[in-house]
Legacy VTK file of the C-alpha trace (Angstrom):
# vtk DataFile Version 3.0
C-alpha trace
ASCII
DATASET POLYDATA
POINTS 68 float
29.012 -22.026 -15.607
28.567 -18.637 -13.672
25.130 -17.758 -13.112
23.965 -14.139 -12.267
20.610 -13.099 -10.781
19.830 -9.113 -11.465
16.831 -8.333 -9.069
15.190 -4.578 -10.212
12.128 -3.218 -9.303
9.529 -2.965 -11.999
9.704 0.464 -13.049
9.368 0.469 -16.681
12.782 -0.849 -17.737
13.060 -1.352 -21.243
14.291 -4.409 -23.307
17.757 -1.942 -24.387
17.996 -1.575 -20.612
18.068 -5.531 -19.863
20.544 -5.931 -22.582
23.123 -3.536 -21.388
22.891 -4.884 -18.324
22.920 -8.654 -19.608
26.232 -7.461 -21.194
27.590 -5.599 -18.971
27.179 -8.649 -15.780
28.516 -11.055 -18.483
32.081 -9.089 -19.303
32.090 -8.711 -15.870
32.900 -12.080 -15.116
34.791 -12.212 -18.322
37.255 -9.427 -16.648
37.536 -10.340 -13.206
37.046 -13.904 -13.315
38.147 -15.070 -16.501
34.787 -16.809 -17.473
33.619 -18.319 -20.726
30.689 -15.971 -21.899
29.039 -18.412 -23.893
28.659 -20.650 -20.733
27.430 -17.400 -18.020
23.608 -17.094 -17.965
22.078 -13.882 -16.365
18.542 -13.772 -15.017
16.798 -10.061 -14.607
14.084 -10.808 -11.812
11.382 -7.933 -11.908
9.807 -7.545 -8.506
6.754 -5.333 -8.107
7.222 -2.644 -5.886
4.563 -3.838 -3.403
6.301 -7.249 -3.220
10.222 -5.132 -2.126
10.578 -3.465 1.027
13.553 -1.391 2.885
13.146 -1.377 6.440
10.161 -2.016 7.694
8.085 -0.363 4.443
7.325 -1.090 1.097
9.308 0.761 -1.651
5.826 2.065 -3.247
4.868 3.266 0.036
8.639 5.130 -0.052
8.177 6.349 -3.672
4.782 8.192 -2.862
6.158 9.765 0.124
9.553 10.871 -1.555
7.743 11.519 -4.869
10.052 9.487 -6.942
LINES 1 69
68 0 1 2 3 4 5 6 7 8 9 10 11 12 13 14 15 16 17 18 19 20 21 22 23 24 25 26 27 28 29 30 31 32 33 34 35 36 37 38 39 40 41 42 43 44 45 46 47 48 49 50 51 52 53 54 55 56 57 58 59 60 61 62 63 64 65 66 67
């Protein structure tokens, strides 16, 4: 029973988003690995941007700065 944790930043990702990506981790494993979709579970973790850092900074910090 594969189990997948997607960890994305909280940036306004939509629920059509989530399900592509659901999808698309799932037939992943169903390609490479050969596993049973009915039986993989995927988790999307959504991490305020505060809470995420590269470095020594934290990626809102980044954003302002770059203006992203």
């Amino acid at each position: 029973m594969p189990l997948i944790n997607i960890k994305i930043t909280n940036d306004g990702v939509t629920k059509e988003q989530k399900q592509q990506l659901i999808e698309g981790a799932t037939q992943l494993m169903v390609d490479v690995l050969n596993k049973n979709p009915a039986t993989t579970m995927v988790i999307i973790d959504e991490v305020d941007t505060d809470n995420w850092g590269i470095g020594t900074r934290q990626v809102t910090d980044l954003r302002k700065e770059s203006g992203s």
